[in-house]
NULUMSE-754046 format. One record per residue: residue number from 1; residue in three letters; x, y, z of N, C-alpha, C in turn. Coordinates in pm, whole numbers, padded with zeros to 5 digits. Layout:
<sites>
> num:residu:n_xx:n_yy:n_zz:ca_xx:ca_yy:ca_zz:c_xx:c_yy:c_zz
> NUM:ala:X:Y:Z:X:Y:Z:X:Y:Z
...
</sites>
This chain:
<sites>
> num:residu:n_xx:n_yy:n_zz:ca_xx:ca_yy:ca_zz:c_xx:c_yy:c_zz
> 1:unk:-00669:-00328:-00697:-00614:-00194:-00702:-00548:-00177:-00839
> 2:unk:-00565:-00056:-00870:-00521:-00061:-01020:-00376:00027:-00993
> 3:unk:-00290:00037:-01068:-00167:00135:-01123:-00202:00284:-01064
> 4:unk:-00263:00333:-01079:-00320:00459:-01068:-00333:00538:-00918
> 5:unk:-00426:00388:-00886:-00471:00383:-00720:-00371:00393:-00653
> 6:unk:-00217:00282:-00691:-00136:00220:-00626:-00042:00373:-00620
> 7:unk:-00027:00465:-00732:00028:00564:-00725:-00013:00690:-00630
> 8:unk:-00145:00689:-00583:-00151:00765:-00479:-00145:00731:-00371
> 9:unk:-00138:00647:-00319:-00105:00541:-00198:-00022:00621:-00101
> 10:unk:-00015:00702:00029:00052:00754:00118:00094:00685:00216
> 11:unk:00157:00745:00276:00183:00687:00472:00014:00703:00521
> 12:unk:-00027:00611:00654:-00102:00638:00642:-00249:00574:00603
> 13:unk:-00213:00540:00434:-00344:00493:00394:-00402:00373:00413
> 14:unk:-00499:00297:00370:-00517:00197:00470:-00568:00107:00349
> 15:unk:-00543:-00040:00333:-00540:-00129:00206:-00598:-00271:00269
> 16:unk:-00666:-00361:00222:-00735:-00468:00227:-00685:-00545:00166
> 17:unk:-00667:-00646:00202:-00620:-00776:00125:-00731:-00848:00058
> 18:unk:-00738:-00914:-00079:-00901:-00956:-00079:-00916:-01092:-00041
> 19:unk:-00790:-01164:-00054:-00754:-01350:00002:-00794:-01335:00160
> 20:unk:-00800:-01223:00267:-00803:-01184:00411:-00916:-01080:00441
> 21:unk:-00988:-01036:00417:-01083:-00913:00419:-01083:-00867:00514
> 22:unk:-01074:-00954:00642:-01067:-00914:00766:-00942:-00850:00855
> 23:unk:-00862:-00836:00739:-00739:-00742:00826:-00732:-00602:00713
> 24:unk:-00705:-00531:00792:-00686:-00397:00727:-00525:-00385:00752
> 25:unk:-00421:-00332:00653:-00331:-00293:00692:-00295:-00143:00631
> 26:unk:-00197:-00095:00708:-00192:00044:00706:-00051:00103:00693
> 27:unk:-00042:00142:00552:00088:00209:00452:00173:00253:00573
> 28:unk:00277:00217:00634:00398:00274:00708:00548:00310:00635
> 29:unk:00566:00255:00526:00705:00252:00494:00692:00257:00317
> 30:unk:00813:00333:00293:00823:00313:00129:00979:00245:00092
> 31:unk:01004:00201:-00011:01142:00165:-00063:01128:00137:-00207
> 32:unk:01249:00107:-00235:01301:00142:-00386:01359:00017:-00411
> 33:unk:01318:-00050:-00564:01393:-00179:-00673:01535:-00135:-00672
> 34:unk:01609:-00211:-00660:01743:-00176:-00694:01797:-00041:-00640
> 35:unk:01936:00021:-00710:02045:00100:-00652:01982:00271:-00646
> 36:unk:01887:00283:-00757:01817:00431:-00786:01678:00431:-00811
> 37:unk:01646:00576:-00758:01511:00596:-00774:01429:00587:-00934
> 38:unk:01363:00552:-00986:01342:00536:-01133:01191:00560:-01131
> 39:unk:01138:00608:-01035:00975:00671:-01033:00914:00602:-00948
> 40:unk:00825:00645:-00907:00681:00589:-00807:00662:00504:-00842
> 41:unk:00672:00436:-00978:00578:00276:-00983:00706:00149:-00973
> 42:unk:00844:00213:-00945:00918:00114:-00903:00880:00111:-00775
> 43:unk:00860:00166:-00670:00881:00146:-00504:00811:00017:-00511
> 44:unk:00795:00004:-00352:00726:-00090:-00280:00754:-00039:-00142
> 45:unk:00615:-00105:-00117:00483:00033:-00036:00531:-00091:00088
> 46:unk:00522:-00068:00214:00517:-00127:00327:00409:-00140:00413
> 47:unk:00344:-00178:00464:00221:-00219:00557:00221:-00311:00659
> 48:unk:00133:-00279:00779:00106:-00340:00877:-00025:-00368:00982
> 49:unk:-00025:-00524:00977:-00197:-00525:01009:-00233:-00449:01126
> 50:unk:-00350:-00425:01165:-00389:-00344:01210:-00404:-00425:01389
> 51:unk:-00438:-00595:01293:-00498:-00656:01406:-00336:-00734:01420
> 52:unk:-00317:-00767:01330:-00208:-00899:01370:-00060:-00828:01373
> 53:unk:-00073:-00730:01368:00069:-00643:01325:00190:-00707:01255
> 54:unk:00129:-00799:01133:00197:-00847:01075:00266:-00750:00925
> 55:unk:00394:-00783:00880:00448:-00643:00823:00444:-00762:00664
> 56:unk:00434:-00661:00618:00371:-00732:00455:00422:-00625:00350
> 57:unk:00396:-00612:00232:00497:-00569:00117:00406:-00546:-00032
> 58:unk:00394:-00426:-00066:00312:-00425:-00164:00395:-00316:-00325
> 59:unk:00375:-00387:-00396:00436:-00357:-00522:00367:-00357:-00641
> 60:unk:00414:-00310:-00775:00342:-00312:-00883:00293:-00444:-00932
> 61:unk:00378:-00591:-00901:00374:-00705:-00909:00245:-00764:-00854
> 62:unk:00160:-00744:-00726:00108:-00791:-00674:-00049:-00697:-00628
> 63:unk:-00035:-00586:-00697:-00145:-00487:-00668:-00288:-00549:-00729
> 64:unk:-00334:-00656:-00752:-00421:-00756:-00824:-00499:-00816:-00698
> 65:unk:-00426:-00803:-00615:-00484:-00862:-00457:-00500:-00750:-00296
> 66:unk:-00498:-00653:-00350:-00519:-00539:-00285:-00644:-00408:-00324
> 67:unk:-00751:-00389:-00248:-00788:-00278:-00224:-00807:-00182:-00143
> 68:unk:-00796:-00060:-00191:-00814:00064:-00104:-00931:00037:-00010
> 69:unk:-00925:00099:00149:-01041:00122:00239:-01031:00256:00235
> 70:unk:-00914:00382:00208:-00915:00518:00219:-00781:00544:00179
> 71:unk:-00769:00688:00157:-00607:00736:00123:-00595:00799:00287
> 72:unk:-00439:00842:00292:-00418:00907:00379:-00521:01030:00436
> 73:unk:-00611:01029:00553:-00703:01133:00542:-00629:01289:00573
> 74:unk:-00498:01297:00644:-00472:01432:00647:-00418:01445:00514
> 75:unk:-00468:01408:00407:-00480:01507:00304:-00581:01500:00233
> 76:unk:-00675:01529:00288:-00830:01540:00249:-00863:01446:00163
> 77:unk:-00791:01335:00113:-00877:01243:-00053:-00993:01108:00060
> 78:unk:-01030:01089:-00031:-01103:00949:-00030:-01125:00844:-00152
</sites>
């Protein structure tokens, strides 16, 4: 996943691990580095498998091991 990708990323959207292929997890939660908001590419994105409902953590640090399966579909992207 690149910077870009990682910035449209919603509640919702649904992300692949590539070390796991076989779990899909699915954007539930957002949060923030430190005390203030300082833009979208500080957060870190929250997720949960689909199968294992395991809760996992995705950030600008680690977006090298993540791809998109879809964006949030109630807002029409793919």
């Amino acid at each position: 996943m690149t910077m870009d990708e990682f910035l449209k990323l919603e509640y919702g959207s649904v992300v692949l691990s590539k070390s796991n292929p076989e779990e899909e997890y699915e954007i539930i939660d957002t949060d923030v580095f430190g005390e203030s908001y300082r833009g979208r590419e500080h957060c870190v994105l929250g997720a949960r498998g689909k199968i294992t409902h395991r809760d996992i953590r995705i950030d600008r640090g680690n977006l090298k091991y993540w791809d998109i399966v879809n964006y949030n579909m109630q807002k029409g992207e793919l």
